[in-house]
N, C-alpha and C positions, 0 to 999 in steps of 0.2 A: 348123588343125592342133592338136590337144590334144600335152597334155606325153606319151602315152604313146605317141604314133605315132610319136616322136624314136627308138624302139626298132626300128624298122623300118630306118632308118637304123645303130643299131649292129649289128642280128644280121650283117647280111651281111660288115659288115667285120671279125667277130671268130667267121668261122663257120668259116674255114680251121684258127683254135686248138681247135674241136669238133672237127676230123678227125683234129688230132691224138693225141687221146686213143684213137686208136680203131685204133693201129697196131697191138695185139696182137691182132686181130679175126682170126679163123679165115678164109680164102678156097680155097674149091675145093681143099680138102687139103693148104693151106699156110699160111703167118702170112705175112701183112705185115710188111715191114719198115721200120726207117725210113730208108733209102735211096730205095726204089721208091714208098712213101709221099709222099717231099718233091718227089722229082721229079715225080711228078705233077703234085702241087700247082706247084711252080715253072712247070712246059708251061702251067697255069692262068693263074699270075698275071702271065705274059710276055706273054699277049695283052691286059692291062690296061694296061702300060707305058707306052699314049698318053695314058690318062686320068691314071696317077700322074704323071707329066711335069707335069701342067697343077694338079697336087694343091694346090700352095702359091698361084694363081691361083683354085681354087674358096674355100678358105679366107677367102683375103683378103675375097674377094668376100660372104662371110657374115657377116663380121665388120663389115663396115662397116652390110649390110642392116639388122645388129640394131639398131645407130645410129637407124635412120630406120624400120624399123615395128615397132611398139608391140608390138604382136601375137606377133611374131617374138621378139622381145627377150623376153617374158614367157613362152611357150614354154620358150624358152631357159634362162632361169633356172629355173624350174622341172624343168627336168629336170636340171641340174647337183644340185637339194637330194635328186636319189634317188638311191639307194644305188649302183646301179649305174654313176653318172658318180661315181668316185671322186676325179676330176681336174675340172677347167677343159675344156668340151666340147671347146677346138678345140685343146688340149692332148690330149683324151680320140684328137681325130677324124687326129692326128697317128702315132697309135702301128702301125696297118698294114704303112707304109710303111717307120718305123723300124725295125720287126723284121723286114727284108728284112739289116737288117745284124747284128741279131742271128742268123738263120738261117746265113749267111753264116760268121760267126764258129764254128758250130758243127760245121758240115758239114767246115769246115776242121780243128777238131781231130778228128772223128772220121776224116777221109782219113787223117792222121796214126797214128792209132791203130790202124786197119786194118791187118792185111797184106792184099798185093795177090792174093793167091787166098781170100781172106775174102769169103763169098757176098755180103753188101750193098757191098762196095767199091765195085764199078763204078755201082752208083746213085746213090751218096753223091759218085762222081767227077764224075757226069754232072750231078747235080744243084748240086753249086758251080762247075762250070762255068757253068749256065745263072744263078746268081741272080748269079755275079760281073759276069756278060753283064748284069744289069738293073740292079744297084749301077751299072755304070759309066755307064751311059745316063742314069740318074737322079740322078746324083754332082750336077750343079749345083742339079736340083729338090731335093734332099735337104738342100745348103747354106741353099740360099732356105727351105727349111723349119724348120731351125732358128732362123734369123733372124725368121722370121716369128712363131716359137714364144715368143721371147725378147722380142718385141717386145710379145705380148700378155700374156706375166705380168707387164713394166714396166709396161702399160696398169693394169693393176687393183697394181699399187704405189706407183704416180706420185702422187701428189693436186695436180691442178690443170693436167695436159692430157687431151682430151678425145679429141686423132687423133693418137694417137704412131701406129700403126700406120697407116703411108704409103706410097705406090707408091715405090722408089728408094730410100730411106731404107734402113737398118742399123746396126745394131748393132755398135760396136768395142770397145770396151770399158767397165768401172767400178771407181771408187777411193775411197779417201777421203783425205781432206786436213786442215788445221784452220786456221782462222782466228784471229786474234789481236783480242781484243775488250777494254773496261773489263773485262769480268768471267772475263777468261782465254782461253784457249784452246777454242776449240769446234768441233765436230765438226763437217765437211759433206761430203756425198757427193757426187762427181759420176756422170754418166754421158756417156758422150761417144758421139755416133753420126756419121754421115756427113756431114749438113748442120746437124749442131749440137749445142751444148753444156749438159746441164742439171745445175743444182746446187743441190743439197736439205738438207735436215734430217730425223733422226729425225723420225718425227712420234708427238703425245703421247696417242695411245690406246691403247699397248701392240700394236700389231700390228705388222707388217714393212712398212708403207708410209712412204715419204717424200712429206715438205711439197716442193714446188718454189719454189722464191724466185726464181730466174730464167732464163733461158736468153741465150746467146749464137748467134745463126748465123754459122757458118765462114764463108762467102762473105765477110764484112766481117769478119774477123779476119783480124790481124799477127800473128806470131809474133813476136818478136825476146829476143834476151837475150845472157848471154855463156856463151861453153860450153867449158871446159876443152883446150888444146890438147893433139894428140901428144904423147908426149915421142919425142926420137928418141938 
């Protein structure tokens, strides 16, 4: 697969955003709207629903490929340095799905804005009806998507693990703290996810990635301390 056949791969996911430019297009004596416009498209992309469902399971499953063939991995990066991957590929290959909630958000101010004997109303009703109906079916792949997304920008900021992105594993949150040392007080990040705890340092090439110093797994952690009682 050369770097430019990766393209093949984005028209299709980013061909519905061509259609939409195309809503002022004259039809058989009348204009498009964007009501009858989206619904369309939505009747379209409701018959995909099985394959977005499983969207954060193809992903994964790319991400690790690139790990192990060479071939792949170099592809890859090569088409992240063209212009048209403005993002992180599977950042880039994330955004389809996410704009099911952007659509969503829109159709809803425009019902709003509508009056209800306003010609595009009922298309615009019928059509957040239908994407509400796929938001909610994809509400948990949607979650697993983000997670998945968050997990791969910690990947290329982390220095010094190699498979943060894990089956099970997620993301809860990140802090920063400071440690008390000879030479004062200094900074360290944590990150904390599901099965475990990592805690890093700036690191000293002027980019946004942190050093790892070490990690803890939950499983073999105590908690304990003392914690402020009620007052009553």
């Amino acid at each position: 697969m050369a770097s430019g056949d990766m393209n093949h791969i984005r028209n299709p996911l980013f061909s519905f955003d061509y259609r939409e430019g195309r809503s002022n297009a004259p039809t058989k004596g009348d204009y498009q709207r964007i009501g009858d416009l989206m619904l369309r498209n939505m009747h379209m992309l409701k018959e995909l629903t099985g394959y977005l469902q499983k969207h954060d399971e193809v992903l994964t499953e790319l991400e690790k490929a690139t790990k192990y063939i060479k071939k792949l991995e170099m592809v890859y990066k090569e088409f992240e340095l063209q212009k048209v991957c403005y993002l992180p590929l599977n950042t880039f290959l994330l955004k389809p799905i996410q704009r099911l909630m952007h659509y969503k958000l829109i159709l809803g101010r425009l019902c709003k804005h509508y009056k209800i004997d306003q010609r595009d109303y009922a298309d615009c009703k019928n059509a957040l009806k239908e994407v509400t109906e796929m938001t909610s079916q994809l509400q948990n792949s949607l979650i697993r998507l983000e997670n998945f997304q968050k997990l791969t920008e910690l990947q290329h900021d982390l220095l010094g693990i190699d498979n943060l992105v894990a089956a099970g594993r997620e993301f809860i949150r990140e802090g920063c703290l400071y440690k008390l040392t000879k030479k004062g007080l200094q900074q360290r990040m944590f990150f904390l996810f599901s099965d475990m705890l990592l805690y890093t340092s700036k690191g000293v090439t002027g980019t946004n990635q942190f050093k790892i110093h070490g990690h803890l797994l939950l499983h073999r952690m105590l908690v304990s301390g003392s914690f402020p009682t009620a007052k009553h």
